[in-house]
C-alpha positions in Angstrom: 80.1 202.4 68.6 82.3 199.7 67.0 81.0 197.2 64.6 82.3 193.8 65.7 83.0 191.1 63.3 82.8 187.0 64.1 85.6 185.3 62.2 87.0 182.0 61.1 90.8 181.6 60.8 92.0 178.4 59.2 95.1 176.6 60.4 98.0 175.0 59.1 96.6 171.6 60.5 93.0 172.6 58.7 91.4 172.6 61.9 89.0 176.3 62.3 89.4 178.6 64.7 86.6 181.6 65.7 86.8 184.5 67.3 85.5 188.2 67.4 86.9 191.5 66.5 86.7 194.8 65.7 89.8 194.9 63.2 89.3 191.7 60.8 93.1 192.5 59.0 94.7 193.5 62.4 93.2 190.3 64.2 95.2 188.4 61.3 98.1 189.7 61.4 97.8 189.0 65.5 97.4 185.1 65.5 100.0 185.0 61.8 102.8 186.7 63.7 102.0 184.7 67.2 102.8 188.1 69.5 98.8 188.9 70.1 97.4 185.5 69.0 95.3 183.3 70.7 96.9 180.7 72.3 95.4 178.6 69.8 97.8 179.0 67.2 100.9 177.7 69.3 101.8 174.7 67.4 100.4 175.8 64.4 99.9 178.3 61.8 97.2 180.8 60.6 96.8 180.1 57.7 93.6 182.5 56.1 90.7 184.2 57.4 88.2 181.9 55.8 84.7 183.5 57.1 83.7 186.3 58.8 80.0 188.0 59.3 79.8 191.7 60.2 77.5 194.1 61.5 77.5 192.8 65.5 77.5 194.4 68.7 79.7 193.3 71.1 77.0 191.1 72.8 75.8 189.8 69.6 79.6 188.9 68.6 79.9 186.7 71.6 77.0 185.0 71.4 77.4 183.9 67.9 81.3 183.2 68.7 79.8 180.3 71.1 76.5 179.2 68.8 79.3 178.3 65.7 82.0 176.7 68.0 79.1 174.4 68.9 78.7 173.9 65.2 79.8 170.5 64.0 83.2 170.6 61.4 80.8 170.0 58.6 78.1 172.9 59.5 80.9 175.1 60.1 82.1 174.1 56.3 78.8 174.5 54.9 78.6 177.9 56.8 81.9 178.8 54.9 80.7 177.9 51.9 77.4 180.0 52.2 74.7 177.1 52.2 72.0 177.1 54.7 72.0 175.5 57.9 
C-alpha cells in the first residue's frame, strides 16, 4: 500500500496551494513544468514545496487536503512554520 503525502506548494504570486500525493518530488516537477499540473498553476508559477505531512492513507490524505484548505492564510503559515494550531 502507498503512503500518501498532503503538500503545500508556494506560488509565484505567494498564494498556497495543497494537494495530495504519492510522489512529493514527481508531484513538483508536475505543477513546475505545467504538463501534469493542476490547473492552479496557469498564470503562475510553482515556486517550492513548502510543507508536506506523511504517513496517510489515501482517505486520510483527502480529508486533511480539505480540513487545511479551510485553514485561514495565517493558520496555514503558522502550520508551515511548525506552531500549534
Amino acid at each position: 500500500m502507498s503512503s500518501w503525502f498532503v503538500y503545500m506548494v508556494r506560488a509565484s504570486d505567494h498564494s498556497l496551494y495543497t494537494g495530495i500525493t504519492t510522489d512529493i518530488d514527481r508531484r513538483l516537477a508536475e505543477h513546475q513544468s505545467g504538463k501534469a499540473g493542476a490547473k492552479y498553476f496557469r498564470g503562475r508559477n510553482a515556486c517550492e514545496m513548502v510543507y508536506t505531512e506523511p504517513n496517510h492513507t489515501r482517505s486520510s490524505a483527502s480529508k486533511r487536503e480539505a480540513a487545511i484548505k479551510k485553514l485561514a492564510r495565517q493558520q496555514k503559515l503558522e502550520l508551515i512554520r511548525g506552531q500549534e494550531l
